[in-house]
VOVEX-994576 format. One record per residue (C-alpha): residue number from 1; z, x, y. Coordinates in pm, whole numbers. Last residue first. Example, Ala and Ser with C-alpha at 12.3 -4.5 7.8 and 13.67 -1.06 7.14 Angstrom:
+-----+--------+--------+--------+
! num !      Z !      X !      Y !
+-----+--------+--------+--------+
!   2 !    714 !   1367 !   -106 !
!   1 !    780 !   1230 !   -450 !
+-----+--------+--------+--------+
//
This chain:
+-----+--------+--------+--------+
! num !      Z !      X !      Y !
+-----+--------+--------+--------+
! 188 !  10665 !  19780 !  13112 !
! 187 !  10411 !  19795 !  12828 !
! 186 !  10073 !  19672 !  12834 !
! 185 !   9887 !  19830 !  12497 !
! 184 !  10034 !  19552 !  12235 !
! 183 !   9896 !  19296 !  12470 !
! 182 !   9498 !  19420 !  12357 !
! 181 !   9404 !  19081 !  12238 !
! 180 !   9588 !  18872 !  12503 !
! 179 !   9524 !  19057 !  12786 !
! 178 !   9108 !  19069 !  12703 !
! 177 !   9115 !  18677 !  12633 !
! 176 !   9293 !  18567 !  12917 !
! 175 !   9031 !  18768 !  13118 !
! 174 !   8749 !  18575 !  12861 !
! 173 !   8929 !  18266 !  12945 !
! 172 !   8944 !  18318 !  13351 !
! 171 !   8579 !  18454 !  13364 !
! 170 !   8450 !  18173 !  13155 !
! 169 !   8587 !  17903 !  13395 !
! 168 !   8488 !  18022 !  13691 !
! 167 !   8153 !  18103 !  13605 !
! 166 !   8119 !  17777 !  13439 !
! 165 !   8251 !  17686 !  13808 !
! 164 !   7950 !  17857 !  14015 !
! 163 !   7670 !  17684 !  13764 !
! 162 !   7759 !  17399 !  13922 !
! 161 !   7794 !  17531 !  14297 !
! 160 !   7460 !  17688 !  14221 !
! 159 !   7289 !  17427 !  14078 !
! 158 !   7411 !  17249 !  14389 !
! 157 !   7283 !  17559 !  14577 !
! 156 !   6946 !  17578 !  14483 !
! 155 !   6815 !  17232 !  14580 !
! 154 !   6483 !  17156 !  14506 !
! 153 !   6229 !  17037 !  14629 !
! 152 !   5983 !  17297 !  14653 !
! 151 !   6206 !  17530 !  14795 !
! 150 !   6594 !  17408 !  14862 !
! 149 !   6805 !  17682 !  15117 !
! 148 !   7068 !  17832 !  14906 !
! 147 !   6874 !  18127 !  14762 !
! 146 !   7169 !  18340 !  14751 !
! 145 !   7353 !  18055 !  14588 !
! 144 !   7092 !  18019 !  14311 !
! 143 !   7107 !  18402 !  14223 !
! 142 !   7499 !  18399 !  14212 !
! 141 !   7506 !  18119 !  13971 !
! 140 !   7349 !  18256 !  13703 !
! 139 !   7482 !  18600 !  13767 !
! 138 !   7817 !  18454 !  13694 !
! 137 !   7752 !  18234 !  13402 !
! 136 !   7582 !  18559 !  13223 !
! 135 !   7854 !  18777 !  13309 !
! 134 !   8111 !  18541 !  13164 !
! 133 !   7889 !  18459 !  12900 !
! 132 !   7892 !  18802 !  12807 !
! 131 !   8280 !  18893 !  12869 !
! 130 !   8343 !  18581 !  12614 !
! 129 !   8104 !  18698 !  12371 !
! 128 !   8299 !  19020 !  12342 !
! 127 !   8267 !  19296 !  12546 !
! 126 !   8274 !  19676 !  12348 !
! 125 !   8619 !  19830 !  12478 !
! 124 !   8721 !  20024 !  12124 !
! 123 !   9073 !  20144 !  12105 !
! 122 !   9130 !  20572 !  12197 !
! 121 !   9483 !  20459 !  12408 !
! 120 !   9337 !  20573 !  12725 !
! 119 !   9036 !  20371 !  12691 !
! 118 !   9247 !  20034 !  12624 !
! 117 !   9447 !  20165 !  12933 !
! 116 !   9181 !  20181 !  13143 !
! 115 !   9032 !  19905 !  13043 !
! 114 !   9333 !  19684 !  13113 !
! 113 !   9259 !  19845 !  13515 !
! 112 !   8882 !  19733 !  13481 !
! 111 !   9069 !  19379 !  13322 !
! 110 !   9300 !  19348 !  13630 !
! 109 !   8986 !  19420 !  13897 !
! 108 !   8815 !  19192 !  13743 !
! 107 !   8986 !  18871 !  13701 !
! 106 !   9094 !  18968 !  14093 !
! 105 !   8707 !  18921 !  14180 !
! 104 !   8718 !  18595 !  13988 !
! 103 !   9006 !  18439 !  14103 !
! 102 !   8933 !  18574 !  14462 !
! 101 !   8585 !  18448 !  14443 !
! 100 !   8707 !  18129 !  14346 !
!  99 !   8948 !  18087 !  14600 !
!  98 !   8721 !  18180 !  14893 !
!  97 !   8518 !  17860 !  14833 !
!  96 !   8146 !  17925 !  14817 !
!  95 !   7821 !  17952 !  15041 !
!  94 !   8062 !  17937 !  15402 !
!  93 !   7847 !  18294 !  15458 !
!  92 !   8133 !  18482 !  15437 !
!  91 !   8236 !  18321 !  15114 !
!  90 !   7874 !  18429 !  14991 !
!  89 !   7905 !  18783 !  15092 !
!  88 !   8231 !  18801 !  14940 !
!  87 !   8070 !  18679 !  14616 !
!  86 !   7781 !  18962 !  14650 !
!  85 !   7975 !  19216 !  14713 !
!  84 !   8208 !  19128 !  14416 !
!  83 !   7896 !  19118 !  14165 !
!  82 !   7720 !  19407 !  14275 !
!  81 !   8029 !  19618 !  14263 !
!  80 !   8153 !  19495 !  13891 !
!  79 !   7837 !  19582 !  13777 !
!  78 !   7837 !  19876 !  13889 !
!  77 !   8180 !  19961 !  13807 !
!  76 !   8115 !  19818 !  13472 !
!  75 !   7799 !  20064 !  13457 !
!  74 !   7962 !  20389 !  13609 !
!  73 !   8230 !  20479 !  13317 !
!  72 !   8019 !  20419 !  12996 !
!  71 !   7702 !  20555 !  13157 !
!  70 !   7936 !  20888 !  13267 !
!  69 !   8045 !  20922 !  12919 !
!  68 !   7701 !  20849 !  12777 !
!  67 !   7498 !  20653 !  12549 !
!  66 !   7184 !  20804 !  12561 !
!  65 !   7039 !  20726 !  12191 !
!  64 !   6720 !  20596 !  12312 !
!  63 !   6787 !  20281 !  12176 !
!  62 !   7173 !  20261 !  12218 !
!  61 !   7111 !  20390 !  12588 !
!  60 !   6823 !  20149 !  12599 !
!  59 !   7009 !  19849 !  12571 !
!  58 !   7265 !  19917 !  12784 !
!  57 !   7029 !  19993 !  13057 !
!  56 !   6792 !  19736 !  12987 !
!  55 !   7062 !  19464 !  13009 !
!  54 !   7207 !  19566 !  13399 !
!  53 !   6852 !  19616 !  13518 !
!  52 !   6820 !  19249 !  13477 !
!  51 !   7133 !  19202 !  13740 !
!  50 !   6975 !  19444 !  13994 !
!  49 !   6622 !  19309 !  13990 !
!  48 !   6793 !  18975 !  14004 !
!  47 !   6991 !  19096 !  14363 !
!  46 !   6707 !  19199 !  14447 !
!  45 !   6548 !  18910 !  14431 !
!  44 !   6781 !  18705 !  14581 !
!  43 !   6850 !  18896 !  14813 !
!  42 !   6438 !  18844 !  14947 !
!  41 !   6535 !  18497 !  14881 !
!  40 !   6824 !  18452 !  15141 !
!  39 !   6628 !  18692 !  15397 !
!  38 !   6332 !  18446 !  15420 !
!  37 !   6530 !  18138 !  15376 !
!  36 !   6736 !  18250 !  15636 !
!  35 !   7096 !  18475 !  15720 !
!  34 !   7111 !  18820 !  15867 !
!  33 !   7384 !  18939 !  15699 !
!  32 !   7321 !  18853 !  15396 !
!  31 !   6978 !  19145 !  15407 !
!  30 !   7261 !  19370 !  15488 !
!  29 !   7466 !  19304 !  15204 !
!  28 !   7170 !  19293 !  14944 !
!  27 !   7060 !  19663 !  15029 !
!  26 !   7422 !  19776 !  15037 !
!  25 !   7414 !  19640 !  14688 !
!  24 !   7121 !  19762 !  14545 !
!  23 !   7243 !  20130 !  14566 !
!  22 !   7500 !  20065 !  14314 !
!  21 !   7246 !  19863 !  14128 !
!  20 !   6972 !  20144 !  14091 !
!  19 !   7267 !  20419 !  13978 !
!  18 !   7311 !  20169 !  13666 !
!  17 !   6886 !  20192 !  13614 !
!  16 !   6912 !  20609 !  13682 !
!  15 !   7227 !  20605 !  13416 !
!  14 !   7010 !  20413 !  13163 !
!  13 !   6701 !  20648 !  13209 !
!  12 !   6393 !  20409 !  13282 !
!  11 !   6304 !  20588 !  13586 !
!  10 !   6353 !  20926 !  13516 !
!   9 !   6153 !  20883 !  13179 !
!   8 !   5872 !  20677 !  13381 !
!   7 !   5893 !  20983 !  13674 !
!   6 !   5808 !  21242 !  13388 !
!   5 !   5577 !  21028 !  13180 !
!   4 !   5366 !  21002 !  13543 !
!   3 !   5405 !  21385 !  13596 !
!   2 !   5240 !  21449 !  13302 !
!   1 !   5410 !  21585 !  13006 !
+-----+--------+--------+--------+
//
């Protein structure tokens, strides 16, 4: 195997693609913090490198037959780290009401903790379609609010803003969702 099939293999391994977006999001923070059109789309395209790496990783996994402990623990987290650093980063900027990212963020945190428990208790924690339009509304809208600015005419963050509440709304039902199929599991 040359080294060129070696370093393709590394870098299309499922866990080397999660690993990609936990070190994607200091990358994105910074690049917020020093706010301009310039800055605001080089996030957001990392920020969609990050997000697209999130389906090929999953997907090769099954293909490749790597499914993993490890995969199955660090890609939510991932995920779940991207996502969060990037809505705080928006609030900070004055891109998006606190509330929602603290609906949203919170959504997560109390179905990563469900998780745990469903896990624990040997059920299956595949997402439903819920949890995919969920993360489908919410990476939607994050890339147009990182751009913010309007190119060519047009202006990113009302799409964003829009897309921002589907977001909303599909991360509250499918966390309503999650607690109310697996309520046998929460015990006091």
């Amino acid at each position: 195997m040359t080294w060129q099939e070696k370093l393709k293999k590394f870098v299309l391994h499922p866990n080397f693609m999660t690993l990609s977006r936990i070190v994607a999001t200091p990358i994105l923070v910074v690049l917020l913090m020093y706010p301009g059109k310039v800055t605001a789309f080089i996030a957001a395209l990392v920020f969609s490198a990050a997000a697209i790496t999130d389906y090929f990783d999953g997907y090769l996994a099954r293909k490749w037959g790597l499914v993993s402990n490890l995969g199955k623990i660090l890609d939510p987290l991932a995920d779940k780290l991207l996502v969060s650093s990037a809505f705080i980063m928006l609030v900070a900027l004055g891109y998006m009401p606190a509330w929602i990212a603290c609906a949203i963020i919170g959504r997560e945190l109390a179905v990563t903790g469900l998780r745990c428990v469903i896990i624990e208790n040997g059920e299956d924690v595949a997402a439903s379609w819920l949890g995919k339009y969920k993360t489908g509304f919410q990476i939607a809208c994050i890339i147009p609010l990182l751009l913010h600015y309007s190119y060519l005419g047009i202006n990113f963050h009302a799409i964003g803003t829009v897309l921002l509440y589907g977001a909303l709304v599909f991360t509250i039902w499918s966390g309503a969702d999650y607690f109310i199929r697996f309520r046998k599991l929460i015990t006091f």
